[in-house]
C-alpha positions in Angstrom: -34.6 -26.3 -53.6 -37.3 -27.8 -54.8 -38.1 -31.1 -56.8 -40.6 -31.1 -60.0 -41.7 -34.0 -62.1 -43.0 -32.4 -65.3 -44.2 -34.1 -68.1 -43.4 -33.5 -71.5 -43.9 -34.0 -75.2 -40.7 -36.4 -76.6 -40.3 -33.5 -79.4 -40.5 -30.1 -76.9 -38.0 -32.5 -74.4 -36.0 -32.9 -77.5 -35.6 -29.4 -78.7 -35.4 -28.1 -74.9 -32.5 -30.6 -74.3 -30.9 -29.3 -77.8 -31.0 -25.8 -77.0 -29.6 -26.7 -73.6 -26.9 -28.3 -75.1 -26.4 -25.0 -77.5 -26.1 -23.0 -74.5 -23.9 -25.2 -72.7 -26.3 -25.5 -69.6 -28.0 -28.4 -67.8 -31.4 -29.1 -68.7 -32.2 -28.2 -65.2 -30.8 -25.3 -65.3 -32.5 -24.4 -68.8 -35.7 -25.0 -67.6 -35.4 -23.1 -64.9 -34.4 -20.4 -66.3 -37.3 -20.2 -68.6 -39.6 -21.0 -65.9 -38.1 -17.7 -64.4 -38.2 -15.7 -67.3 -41.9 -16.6 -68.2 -42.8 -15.8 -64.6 -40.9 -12.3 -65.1 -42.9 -11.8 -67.6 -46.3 -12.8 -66.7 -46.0 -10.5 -63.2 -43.9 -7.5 -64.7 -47.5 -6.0 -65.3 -48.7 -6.6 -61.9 -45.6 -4.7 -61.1 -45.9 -1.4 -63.2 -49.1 -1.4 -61.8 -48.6 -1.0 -58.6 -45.3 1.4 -59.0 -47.8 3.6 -61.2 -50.3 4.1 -58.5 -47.3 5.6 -55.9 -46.3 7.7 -58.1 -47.1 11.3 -58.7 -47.0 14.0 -61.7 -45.7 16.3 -59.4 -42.9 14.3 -58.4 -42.1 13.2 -62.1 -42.1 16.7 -63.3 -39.7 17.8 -60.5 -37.3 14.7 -61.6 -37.7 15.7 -65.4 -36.8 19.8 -64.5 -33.1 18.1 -63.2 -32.5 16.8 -66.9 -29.7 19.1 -68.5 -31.5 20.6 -71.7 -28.8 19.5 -74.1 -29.1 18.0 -77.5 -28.5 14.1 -78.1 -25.8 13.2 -79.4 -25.8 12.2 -83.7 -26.2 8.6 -83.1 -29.1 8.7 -80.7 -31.4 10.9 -82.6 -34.4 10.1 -83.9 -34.1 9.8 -88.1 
């Protein structure tokens, strides 16, 4: 594990410790936790790209042809 000196506004070191408390987690642990999530996001991109460029129509229409051709049940239709 690593150790990281940030620093930060009094009022966003305030409302981060708040929200902490809210959730019943350490600040530590909040921060990291949206340090993780933020880095999820910013790389989730990255990763679609690269998923997008092995895959295949072929191979997606073959999965798709598996699918039972059933209707969906009254609470998932579209209105």
């Amino acid at each position: 594990m690593s150790v990281l000196s940030v620093r930060l506004p009094e009022s966003l070191h305030r409302m981060a410790k708040d929200v902490a408390e809210e959730d019943h987690v350490s600040l530590n642990q909040f921060i990291a936790t949206a340090v993780a999530e933020k880095v999820a996001a910013l790389t989730t991109e990255t990763y679609l790209q690269s998923r997008a460029v092995r895959g295949s129509r072929k191979a997606f229409d073959h999965a798709l042809a598996k699918v039972p051709a059933v209707q969906p049940e009254e609470f998932d239709k579209l209105n």
